[in-house]
Steps between C-alpha positions, in 0.01 A plus 500: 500500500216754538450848334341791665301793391388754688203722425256737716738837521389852454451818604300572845416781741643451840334304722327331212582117379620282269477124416857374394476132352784285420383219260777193411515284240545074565362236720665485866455876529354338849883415585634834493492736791410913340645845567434836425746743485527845394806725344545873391791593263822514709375352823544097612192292450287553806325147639093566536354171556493145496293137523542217480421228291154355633440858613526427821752723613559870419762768572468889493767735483407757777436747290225384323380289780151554525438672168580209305359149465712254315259172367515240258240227274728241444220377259550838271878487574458840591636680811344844614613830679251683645599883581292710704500855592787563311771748509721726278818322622331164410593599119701325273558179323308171673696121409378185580747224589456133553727240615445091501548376870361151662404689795110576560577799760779656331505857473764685350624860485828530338530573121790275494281164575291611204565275153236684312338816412260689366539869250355698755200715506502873569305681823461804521316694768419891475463698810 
């Protein structure tokens, strides 16, 4: 089992950035494959990235494709989400998700194939 905290949210200009980082509690954090995804009040939860275990492998949705880096140090047990050159429709409420798999390259962007996840962490980006 692994817990997940999230931390790094706040309150940006547009086109500015944030640092999102997803830290997780236990040992084989290296066995579970990460997600971000991100949810306003009354809307489905909207997939934003993914990698994969090793790190390897990496998944963007396209509308944060190249704004947003998705990393991990499987050493900290801590997986990060880059966001650059934010925008005001890039606020609301960031999760991290993560999901055991034997798979090195397995990416996954479905909230569905997610077992765990974290409180969430507020963005919010001013225009």
């Amino acid at each position: 089992q692994v817990q997940l905290v999230e931390s790094g949210g706040g309150l940006v200009q547009a086109g500015g950035s944030l640092r999102l980082s997803c830290a997780a509690s236990g040992r084989t954090f290296s066995s579970y494959a990460v997600g971000w995804f991100r949810q306003t009040p009354g809307k489905d939860r909207e997939f934003v990235a993914t990698i994969s275990r090793s790190g390897g492998y990496t998944y963007y949705a396209d509308s944060v494709k190249g704004r947003f880096t998705i990393s991990r140090d499987n050493v900290k047990n801590t997986v990060y989400l880059q966001m650059n050159s934010l925008k005001p429709e890039d606020t609301t409420v960031y999760y991290c998700a993560a999901v055991s798999t034997m798979y090195v390259r397995s990416l996954y962007q479905r909230s569905d194939d997610y077992d765990y996840w974290g409180q969430g962490t507020q963005v919010a980006v001013s225009s």
